[in-house]
TORDO-95436 format. One record per residue (C-alpha): residue number from 0; x, y, z; chain. Coordinates in steps of 0.05 Angstrom, whole numbers, plus 5000, padded with zeros to 4 digits. Each point is the difference from the previous one (the first is absolute). Last residue first. Layout:
BEGIN
+-----+------+------+------+-------+
:  nr :    x :    y :    z : kette :
+-----+------+------+------+-------+
: NUM :    X :    Y :    Z :     A :
...
+-----+------+------+------+-------+
END
This chain:
BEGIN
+-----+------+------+------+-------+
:  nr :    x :    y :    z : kette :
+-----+------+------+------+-------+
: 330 : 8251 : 6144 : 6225 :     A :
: 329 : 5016 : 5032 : 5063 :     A :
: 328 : 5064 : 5049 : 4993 :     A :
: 327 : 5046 : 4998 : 5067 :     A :
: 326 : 5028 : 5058 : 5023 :     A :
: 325 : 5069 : 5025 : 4997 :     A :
: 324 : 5000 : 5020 : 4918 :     A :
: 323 : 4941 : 5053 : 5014 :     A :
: 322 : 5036 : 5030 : 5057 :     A :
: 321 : 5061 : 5009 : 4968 :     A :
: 320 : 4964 : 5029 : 4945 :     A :
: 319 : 4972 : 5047 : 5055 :     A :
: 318 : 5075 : 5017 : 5021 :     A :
: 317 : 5015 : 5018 : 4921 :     A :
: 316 : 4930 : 5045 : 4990 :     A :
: 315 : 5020 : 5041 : 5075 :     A :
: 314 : 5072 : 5021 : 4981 :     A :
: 313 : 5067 : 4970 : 5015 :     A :
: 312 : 5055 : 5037 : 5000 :     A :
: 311 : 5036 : 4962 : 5059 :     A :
: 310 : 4995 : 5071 : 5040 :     A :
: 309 : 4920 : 5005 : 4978 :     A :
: 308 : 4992 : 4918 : 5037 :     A :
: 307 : 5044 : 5016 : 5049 :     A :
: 306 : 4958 : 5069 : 5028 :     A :
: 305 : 4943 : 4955 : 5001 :     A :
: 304 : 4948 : 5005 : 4948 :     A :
: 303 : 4926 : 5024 : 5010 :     A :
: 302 : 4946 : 4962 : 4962 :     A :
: 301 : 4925 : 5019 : 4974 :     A :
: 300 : 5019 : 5031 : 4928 :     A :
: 299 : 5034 : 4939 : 4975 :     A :
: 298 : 4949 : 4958 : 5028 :     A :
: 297 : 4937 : 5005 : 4944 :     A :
: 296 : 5049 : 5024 : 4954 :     A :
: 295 : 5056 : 4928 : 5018 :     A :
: 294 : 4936 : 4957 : 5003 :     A :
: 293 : 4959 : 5001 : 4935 :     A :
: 292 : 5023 : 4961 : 4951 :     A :
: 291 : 5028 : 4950 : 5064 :     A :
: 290 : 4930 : 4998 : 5017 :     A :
: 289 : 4965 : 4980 : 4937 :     A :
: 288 : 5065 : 4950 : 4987 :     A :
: 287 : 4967 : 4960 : 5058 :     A :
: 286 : 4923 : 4990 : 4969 :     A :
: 285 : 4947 : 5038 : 5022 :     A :
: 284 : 4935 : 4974 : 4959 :     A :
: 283 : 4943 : 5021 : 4966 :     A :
: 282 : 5046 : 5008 : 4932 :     A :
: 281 : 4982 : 5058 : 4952 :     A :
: 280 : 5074 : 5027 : 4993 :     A :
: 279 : 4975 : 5057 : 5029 :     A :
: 278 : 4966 : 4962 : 5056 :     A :
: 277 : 5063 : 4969 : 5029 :     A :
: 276 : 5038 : 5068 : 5004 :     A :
: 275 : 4934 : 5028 : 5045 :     A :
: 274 : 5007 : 4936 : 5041 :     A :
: 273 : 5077 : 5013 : 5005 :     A :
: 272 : 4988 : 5077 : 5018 :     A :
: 271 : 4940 : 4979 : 5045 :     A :
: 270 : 5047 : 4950 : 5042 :     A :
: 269 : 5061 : 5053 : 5001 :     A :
: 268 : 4953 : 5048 : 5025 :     A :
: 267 : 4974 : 4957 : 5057 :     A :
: 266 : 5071 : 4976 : 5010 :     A :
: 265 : 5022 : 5080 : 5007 :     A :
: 264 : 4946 : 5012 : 5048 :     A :
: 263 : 5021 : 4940 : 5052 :     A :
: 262 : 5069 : 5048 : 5001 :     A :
: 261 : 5064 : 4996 : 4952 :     A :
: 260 : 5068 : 5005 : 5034 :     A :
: 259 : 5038 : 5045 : 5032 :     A :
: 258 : 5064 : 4990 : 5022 :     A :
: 257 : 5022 : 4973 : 4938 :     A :
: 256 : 5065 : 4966 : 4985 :     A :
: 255 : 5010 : 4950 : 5047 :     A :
: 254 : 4935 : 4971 : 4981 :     A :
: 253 : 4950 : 4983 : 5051 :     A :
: 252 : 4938 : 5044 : 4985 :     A :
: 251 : 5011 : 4997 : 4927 :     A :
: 250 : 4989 : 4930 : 5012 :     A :
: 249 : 4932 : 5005 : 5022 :     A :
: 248 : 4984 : 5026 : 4928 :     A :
: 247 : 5022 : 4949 : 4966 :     A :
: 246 : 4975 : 4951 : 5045 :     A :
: 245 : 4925 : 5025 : 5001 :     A :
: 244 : 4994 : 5002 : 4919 :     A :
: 243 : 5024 : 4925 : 5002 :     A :
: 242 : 4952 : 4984 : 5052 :     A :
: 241 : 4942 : 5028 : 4955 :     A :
: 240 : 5034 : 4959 : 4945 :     A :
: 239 : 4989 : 4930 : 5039 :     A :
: 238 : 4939 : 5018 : 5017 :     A :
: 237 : 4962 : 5011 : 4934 :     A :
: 236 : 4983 : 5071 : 4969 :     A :
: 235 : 4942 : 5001 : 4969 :     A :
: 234 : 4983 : 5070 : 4950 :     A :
: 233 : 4928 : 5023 : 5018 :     A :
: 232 : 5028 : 5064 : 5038 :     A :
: 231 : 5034 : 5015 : 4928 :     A :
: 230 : 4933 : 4982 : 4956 :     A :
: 229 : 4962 : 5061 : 5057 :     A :
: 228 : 5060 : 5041 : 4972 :     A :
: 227 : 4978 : 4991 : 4928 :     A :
: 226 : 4928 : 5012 : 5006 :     A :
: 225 : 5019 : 5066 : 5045 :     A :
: 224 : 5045 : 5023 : 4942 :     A :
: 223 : 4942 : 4985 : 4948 :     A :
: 222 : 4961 : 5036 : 5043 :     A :
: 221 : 5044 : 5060 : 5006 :     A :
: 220 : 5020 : 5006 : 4926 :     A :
: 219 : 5037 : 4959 : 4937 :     A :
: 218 : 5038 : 5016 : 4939 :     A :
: 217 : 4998 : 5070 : 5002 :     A :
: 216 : 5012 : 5036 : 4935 :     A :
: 215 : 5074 : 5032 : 5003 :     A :
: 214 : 5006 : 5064 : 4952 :     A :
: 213 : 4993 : 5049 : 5056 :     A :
: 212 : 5067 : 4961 : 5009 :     A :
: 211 : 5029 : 5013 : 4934 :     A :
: 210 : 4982 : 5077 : 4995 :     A :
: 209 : 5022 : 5016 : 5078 :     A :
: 208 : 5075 : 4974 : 4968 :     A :
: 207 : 4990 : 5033 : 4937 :     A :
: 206 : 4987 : 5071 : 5042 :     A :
: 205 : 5066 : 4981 : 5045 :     A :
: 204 : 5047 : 5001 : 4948 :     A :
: 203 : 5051 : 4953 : 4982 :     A :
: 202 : 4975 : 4963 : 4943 :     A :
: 201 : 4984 : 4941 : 5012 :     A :
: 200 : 4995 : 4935 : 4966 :     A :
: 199 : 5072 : 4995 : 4968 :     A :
: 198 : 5033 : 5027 : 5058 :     A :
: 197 : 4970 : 4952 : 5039 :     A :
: 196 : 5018 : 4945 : 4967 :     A :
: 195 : 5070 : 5009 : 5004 :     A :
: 194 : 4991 : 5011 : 5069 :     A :
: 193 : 4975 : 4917 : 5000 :     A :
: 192 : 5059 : 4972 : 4961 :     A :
: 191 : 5052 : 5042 : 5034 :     A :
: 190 : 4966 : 4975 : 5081 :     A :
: 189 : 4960 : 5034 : 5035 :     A :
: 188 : 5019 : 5035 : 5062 :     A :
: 187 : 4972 : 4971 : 5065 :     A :
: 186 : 4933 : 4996 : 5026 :     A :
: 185 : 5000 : 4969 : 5065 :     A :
: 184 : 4929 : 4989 : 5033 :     A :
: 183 : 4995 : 4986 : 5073 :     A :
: 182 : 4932 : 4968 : 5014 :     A :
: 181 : 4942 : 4985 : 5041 :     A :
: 180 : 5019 : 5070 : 5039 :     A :
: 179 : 4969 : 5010 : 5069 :     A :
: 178 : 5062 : 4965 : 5034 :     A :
: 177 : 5034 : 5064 : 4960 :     A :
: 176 : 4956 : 5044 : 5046 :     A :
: 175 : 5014 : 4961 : 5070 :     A :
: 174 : 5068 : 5001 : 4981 :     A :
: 173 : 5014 : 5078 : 4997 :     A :
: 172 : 5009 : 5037 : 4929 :     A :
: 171 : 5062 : 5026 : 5001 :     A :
: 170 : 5006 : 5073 : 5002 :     A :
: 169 : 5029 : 5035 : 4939 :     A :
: 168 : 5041 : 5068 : 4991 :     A :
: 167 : 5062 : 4974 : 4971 :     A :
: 166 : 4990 : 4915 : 4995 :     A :
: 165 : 4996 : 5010 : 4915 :     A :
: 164 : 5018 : 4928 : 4989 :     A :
: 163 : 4944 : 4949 : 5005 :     A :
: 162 : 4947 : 5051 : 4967 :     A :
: 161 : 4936 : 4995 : 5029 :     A :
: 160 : 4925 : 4980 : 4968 :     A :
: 159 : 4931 : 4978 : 5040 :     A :
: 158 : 4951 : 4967 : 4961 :     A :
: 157 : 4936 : 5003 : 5048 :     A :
: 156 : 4943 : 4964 : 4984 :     A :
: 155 : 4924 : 5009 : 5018 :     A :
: 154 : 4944 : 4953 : 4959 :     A :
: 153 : 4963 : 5030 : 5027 :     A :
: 152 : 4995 : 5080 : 5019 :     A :
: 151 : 5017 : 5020 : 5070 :     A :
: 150 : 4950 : 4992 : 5062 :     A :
: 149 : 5008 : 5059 : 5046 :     A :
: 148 : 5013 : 4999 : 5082 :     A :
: 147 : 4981 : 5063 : 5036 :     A :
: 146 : 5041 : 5015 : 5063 :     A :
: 145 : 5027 : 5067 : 4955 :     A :
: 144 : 5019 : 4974 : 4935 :     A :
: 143 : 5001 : 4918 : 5020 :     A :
: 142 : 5023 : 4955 : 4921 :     A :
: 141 : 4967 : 4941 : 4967 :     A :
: 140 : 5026 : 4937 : 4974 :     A :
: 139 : 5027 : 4967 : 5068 :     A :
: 138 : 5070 : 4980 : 4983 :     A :
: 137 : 5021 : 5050 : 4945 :     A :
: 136 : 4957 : 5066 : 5020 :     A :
: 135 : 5020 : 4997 : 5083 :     A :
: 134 : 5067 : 4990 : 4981 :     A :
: 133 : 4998 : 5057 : 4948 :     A :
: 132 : 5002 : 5051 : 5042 :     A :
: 131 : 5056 : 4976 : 5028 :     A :
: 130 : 5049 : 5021 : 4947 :     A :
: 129 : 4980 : 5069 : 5015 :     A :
: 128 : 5009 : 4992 : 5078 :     A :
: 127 : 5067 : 4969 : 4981 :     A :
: 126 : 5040 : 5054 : 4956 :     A :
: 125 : 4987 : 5001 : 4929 :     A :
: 124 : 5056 : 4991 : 4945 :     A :
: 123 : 4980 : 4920 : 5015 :     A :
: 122 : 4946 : 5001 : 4951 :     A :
: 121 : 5035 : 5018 : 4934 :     A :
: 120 : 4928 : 5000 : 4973 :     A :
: 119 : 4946 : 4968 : 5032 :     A :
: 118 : 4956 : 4978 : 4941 :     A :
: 117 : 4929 : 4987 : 5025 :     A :
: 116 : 4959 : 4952 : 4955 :     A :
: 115 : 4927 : 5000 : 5024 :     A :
: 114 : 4994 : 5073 : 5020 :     A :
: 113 : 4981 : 5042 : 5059 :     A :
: 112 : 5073 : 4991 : 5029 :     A :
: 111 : 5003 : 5064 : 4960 :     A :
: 110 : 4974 : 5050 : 5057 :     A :
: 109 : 4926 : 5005 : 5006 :     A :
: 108 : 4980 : 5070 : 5012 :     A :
: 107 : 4946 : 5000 : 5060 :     A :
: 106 : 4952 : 5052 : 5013 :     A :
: 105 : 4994 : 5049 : 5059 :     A :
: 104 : 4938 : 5041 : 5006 :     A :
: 103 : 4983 : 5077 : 4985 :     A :
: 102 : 4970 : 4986 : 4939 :     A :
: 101 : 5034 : 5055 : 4960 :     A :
: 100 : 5064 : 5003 : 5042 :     A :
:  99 : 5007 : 4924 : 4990 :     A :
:  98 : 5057 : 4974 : 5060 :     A :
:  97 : 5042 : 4942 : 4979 :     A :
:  96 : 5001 : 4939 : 5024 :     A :
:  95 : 5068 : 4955 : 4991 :     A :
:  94 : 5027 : 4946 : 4944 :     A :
:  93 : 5034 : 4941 : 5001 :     A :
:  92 : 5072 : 5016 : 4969 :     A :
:  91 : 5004 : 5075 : 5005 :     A :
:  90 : 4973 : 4992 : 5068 :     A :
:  89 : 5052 : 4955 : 5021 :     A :
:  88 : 5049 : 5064 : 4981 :     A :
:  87 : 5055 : 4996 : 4935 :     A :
:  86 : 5056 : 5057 : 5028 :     A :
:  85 : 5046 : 4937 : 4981 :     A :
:  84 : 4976 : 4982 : 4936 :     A :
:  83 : 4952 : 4948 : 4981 :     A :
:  82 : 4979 : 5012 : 4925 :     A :
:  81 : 4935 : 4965 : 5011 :     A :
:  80 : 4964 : 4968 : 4927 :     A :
:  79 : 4927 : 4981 : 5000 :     A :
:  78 : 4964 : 4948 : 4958 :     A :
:  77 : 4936 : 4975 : 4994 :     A :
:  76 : 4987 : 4929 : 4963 :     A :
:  75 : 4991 : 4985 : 4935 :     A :
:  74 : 5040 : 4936 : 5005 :     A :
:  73 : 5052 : 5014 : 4941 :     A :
:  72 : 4996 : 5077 : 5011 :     A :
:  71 : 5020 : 4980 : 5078 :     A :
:  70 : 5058 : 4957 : 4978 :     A :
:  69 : 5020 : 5047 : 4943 :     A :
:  68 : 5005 : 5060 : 5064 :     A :
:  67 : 5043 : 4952 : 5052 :     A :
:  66 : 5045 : 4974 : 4924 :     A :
:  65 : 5005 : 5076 : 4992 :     A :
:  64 : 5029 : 5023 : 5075 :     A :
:  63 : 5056 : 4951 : 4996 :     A :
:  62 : 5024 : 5008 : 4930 :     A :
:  61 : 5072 : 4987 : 5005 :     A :
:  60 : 5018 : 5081 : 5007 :     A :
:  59 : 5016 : 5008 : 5072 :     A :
:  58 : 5043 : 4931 : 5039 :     A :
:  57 : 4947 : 4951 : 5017 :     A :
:  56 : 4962 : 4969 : 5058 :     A :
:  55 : 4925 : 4990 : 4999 :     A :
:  54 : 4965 : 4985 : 5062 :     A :
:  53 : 4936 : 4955 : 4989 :     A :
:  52 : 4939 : 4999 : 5032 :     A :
:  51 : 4948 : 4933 : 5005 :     A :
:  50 : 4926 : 4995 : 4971 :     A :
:  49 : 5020 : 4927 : 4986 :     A :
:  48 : 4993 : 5011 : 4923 :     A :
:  47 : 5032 : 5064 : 4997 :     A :
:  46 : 5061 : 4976 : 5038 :     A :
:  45 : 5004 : 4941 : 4950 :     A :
:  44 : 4992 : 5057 : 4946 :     A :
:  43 : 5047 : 5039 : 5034 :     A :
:  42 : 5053 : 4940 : 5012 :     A :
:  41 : 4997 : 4983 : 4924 :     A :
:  40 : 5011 : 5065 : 4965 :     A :
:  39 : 5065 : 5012 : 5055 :     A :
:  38 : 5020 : 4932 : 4968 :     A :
:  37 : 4990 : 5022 : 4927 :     A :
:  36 : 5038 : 5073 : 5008 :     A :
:  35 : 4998 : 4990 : 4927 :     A :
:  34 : 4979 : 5052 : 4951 :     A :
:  33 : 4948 : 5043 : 5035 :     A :
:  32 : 4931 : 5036 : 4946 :     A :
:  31 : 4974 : 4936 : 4962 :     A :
:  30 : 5029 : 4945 : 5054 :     A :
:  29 : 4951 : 5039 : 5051 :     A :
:  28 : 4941 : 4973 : 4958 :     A :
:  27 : 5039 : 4935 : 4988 :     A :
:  26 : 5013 : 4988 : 5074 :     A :
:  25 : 4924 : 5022 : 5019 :     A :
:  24 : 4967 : 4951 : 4952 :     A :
:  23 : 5048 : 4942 : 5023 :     A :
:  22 : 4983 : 5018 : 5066 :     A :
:  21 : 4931 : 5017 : 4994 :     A :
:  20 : 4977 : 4929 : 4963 :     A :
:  19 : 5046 : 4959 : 5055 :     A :
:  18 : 4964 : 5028 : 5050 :     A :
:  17 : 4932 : 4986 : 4964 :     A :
:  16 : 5015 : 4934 : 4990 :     A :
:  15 : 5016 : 4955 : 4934 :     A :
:  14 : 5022 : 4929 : 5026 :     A :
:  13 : 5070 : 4969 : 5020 :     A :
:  12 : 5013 : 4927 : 5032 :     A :
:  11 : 4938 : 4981 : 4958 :     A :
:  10 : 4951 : 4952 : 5034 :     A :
:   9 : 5004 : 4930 : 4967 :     A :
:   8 : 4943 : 4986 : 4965 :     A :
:   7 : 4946 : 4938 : 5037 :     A :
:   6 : 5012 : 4938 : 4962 :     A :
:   5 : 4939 : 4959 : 4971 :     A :
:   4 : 4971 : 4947 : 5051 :     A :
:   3 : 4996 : 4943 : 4961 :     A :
:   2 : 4950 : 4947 : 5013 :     A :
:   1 : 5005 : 4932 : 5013 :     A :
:   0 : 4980 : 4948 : 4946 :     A :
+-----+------+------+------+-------+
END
């Protein structure tokens, strides 16, 4: 009589993770103080969870600078707010020595970037060499006041807001800056449904505003952030998806209506973000709908159109669709 070998269980297509733990945590912690805005939710948390920056775009008044503050109170982590404005000076942003009369030596004053959540506000109403000081800050995680390089806080994350239709008294903010941006967030008005609810849970004022988000307990911190990320890099992405992720953005290169396209850094990105959008869900795989979930922020941002493309009306999220139909998805 042969033996049986019993069956080994199927692996689940889903399991429990700690990614997937702080991003439904984090969406219902923010969920208690922000009515909707769900997809500009999703992309910081994904942004969060990849250590990536996101540039938040929104008309004034649809809660840009509250869902950057619930975020941090959600993840106990620091927090600093930058009003840039045009007279706004690099050292205002990283810091600068200043002389002590008493002990008759120079001692530094961190600027603001000293934080773990930094929330560039308005950031293009400052000329370049402000902007610029955050280069340095986003890509390398530390900042040079006078020759001296300086390690900034970790996790480090900048959340970067501007309004898409106030151009008086701006300065757009230069390529190799927005290339530095995981995502481009659009938070748009909310619909009757949703500002219905806001009237019922707030109150107007600012006081009850700072009341319900001192209210926020955090739901996770640092380490369990690390933990999570180290689950993103984990995430397997196969071949035939990794050439996917290449062709989409190689044809941005070619298309007749951008003339610039997304660089090697933008596929880099767009591979975390789909990891990153793989993990949430608790899968340690990429599949091809990961990528298309996450391709037109991680690109929008990163492209130039041609002066046919803006005359035909046609703006960077409908080209990119384009894009997205054009090339072939593996299975």
């Amino acid at each position: 009589m042969s033996q049986v070998t019993p069956a080994t269980p199927a692996t689940p297509a889903t399991q429990a993770t700690q990614a997937t733990h702080i991003y439904e945590a984090c969406r219902a912690s923010i969920g208690k103080v922000i009515v909707g805005q769900d997809e500009a939710v999703r992309l910081l948390l994904l942004a969060i969870l990849t250590e990536g920056h996101v540039l938040v775009e929104g008309v004034p008044g649809v809660a840009k600078t509250t869902l950057v503050r619930a975020l941090a109170r959600s993840l106990d982590l620091g927090f600093k707010r930058i009003q840039f404005t045009p007279d706004l000076m690099p050292s205002d942003v990283i810091g600068t020595h200043v002389f002590d009369f008493r002990e008759g030596k120079f001692h530094l004053v961190q600027g603001p970037v000293f934080t773990q959540v930094l929330l560039a506000d308005e950031v293009n109403r400052s000329p370049a060499k402000t902007q610029a000081a955050l280069l340095e800050a986003m890509q390398e995680r530390q900042v040079s006041i006078e020759g001296e390089a300086r390690p900034l806080p970790e996790p480090f994350f900048v959340l970067a807001t501007q309004n898409p239709i106030e151009q008086e008294g701006t300065y757009p903010l230069p390529e190799a800056q927005l290339d530095r941006f995981l995502f481009k967030a659009r938070m748009g008005y909310p619909s009757a449904k949703e500002e219905a609810e806001v009237l019922r849970r707030h109150r107007g004022d600012n006081a009850s505003l700072r009341r319900e988000l001192e209210a926020l307990t955090p739901v996770a911190d640092a380490e369990a952030l690390r933990k999570a990320k180290e689950e993103v890099l984990a995430v397997s992405i196969r071949d035939e998806v990794i050439e996917y992720v290449v062709e989409l953005v190689r044809r941005t290169r070619n298309h007749v209506h951008i003339s610039l396209g997304g660089s090697p850094r933008a596929m880099l990105l767009l591979q975390m973000a789909a990891k990153a959008a793989a993990a949430v869900e608790g899968r340690a795989y990429v599949t091809p709908d990961d990528v298309k979930g996450v391709f037109l922020p991680a690109l929008e941002h990163r492209i130039l159109l041609t002066p046919t493309a803006e005359v035909e009306g046609l703006g960077a999220p409908e080209v990119l669709r384009g894009v997205l139909e054009s090339v072939h998805v593996p299975r």
